[in-house]
C-alpha positions in Angstrom: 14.6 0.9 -1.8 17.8 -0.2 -0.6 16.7 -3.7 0.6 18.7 -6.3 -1.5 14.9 -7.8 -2.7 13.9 -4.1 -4.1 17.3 -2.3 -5.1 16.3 -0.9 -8.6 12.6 -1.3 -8.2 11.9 2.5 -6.3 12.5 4.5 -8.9 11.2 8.0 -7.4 9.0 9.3 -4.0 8.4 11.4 -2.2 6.6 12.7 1.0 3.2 14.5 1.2 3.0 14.9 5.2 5.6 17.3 5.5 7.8 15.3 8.3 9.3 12.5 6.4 12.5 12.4 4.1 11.7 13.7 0.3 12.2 10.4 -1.3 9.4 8.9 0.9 11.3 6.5 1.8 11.1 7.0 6.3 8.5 5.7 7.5 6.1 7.4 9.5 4.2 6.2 12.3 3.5 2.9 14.2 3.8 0.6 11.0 7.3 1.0 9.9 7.5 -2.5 7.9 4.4 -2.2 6.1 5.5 -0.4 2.9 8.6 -2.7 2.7 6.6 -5.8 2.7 3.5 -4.6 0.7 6.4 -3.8 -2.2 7.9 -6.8 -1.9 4.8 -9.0 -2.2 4.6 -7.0 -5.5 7.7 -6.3 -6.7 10.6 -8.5 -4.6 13.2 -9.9 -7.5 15.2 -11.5 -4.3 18.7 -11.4 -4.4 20.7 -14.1 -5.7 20.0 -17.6 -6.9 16.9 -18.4 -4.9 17.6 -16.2 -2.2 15.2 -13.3 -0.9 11.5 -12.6 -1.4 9.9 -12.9 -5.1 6.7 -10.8 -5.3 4.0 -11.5 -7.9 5.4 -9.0 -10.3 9.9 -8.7 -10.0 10.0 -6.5 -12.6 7.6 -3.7 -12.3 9.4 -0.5 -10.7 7.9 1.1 -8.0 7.8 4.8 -6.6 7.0 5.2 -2.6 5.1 8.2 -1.1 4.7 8.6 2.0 1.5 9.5 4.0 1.6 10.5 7.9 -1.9 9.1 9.4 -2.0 11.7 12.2 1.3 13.5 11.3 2.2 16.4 8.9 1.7 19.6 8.3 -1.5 18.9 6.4 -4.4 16.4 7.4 -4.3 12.7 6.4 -7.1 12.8 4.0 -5.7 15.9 2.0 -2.3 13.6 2.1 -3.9 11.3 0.2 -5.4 13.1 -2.4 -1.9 15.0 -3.1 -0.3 11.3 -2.8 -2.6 10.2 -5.4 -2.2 12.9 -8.0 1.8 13.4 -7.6 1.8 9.2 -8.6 -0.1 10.0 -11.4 1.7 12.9 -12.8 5.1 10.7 -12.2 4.1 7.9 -14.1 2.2 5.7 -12.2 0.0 2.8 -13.8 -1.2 1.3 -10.8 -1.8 2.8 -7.0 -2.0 0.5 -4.7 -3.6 1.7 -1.2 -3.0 -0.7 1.9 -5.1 1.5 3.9 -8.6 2.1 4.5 -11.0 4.5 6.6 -13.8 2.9 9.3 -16.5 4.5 7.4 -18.3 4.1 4.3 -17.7 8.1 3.4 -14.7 10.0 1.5 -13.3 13.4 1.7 -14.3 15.9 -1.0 -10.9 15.8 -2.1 -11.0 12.3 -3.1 -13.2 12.4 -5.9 -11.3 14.8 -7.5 -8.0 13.1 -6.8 -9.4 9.6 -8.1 -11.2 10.9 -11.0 -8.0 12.5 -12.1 -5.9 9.1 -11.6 -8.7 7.5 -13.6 -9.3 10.0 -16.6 -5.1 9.4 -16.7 -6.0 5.3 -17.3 -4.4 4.8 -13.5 -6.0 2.0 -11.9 -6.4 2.4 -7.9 -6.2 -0.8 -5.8 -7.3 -0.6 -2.5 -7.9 -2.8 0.9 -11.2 -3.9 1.6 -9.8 -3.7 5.5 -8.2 -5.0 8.5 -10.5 -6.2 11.2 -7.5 -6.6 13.0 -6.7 -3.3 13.4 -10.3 -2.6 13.9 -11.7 -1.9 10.9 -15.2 -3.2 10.7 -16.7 -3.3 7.5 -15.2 -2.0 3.8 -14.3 1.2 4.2 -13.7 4.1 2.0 -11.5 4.2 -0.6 -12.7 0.8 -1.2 -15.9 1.9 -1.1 -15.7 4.4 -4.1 -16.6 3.9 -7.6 -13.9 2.7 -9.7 -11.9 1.5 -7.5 -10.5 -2.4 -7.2 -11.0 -3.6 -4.1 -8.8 -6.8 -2.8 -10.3 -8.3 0.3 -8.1 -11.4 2.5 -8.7 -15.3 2.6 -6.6 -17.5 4.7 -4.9 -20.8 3.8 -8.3 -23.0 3.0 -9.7 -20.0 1.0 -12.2 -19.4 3.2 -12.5 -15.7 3.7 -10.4 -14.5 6.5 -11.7 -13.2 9.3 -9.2 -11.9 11.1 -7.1 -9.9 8.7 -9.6 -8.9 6.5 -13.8 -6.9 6.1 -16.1 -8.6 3.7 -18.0 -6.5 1.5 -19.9 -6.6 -1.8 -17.7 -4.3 -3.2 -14.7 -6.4 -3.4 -13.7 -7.6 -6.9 -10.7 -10.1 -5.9 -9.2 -11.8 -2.7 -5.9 -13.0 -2.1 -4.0 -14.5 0.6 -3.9 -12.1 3.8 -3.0 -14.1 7.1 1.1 -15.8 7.8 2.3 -13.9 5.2 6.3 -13.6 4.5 7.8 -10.6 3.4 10.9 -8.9 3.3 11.6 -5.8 6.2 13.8 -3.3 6.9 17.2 -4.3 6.4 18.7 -3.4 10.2 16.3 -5.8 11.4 17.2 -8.3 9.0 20.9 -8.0 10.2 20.1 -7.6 14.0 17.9 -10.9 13.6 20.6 -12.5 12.3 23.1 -12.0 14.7 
């Protein structure tokens, strides 16, 4: 939230994996630019006259939770589920999931946490996959009813291999390889200097 492309879009977080920060805003594990690029392909309102990165929506607000894959107190799947429900019951319209699972199967605890984003009009977004990072086919959430499922194409919009699974259940595909994004701001700086 305090990248100059997304000050005043993170309006609340927090952390369901019991080892990040309360606002949800550290970022756990291997990926630590993900979250900061994902919201600034959707929400980025740049930072002066045509500097910075303007997402597809600048001014929706955004609230960031964060889930540890492999770290927490509590499993990943039951992170999920809480992540899910606290969004919903702090306002959240839309959930967006960059993540998926290399199966076709869900927890229990997802069909409760989804039905009750969905009886709340909350519409859940989620990844078709990464066959990069091994993923390979459409993988649950994307795999459960309800859901909107964005799969990748690359520059001739063809779909893309590389960065994303294919699937009948995906509904709409954007852009998913050389994509530009805003990061972390200490490594904006240090790559500047």
């Amino acid at each position: 939230g305090t990248h100059p492309d997304l000050t005043g879009t993170v309006i609340g977080g927090t952390d369901v994996s019991g080892v990040g920060s309360a606002n949800g805003q550290t970022p756990l594990g291997k990926e630590s630019q993900h979250a900061t690029m994902v919201a600034s392909l959707l929400a980025g309102h740049g930072h002066g006259a045509g500097e910075g990165m303007l997402g597809v929506a600048p001014a929706a607000k955004l609230l960031s939770v964060s889930v540890g894959f492999g770290v927490g107190t509590v499993g990943s799947d039951e992170q999920i589920a809480a992540a899910v429900r606290w969004a919903v019951d702090n306002g959240a319209s839309v959930i967006n999931m960059s993540l998926t699972r290399n199966t076709l199967d869900w927890p229990p605890s997802w069909d409760d946490a989804f039905l009750y984003a969905m009886e709340h009009d909350v519409v859940i977004v989620a990844a078709a996959g990464n066959r990069g990072s091994g993923t390979t086919e459409v993988g649950a959430p994307a795999t459960m009813p309800g859901v909107l499922v964005v799969g990748g194409v690359d520059r001739s919009g063809k779909a893309s291999f590389d960065a994303s699974s294919q699937g009948i259940t995906i509904a709409v595909s954007a852009p998913s390889e050389d994509q530009v994004g805003a990061g972390r701001r200490q490594q904006i700086e240090i790559g500047r200097l």
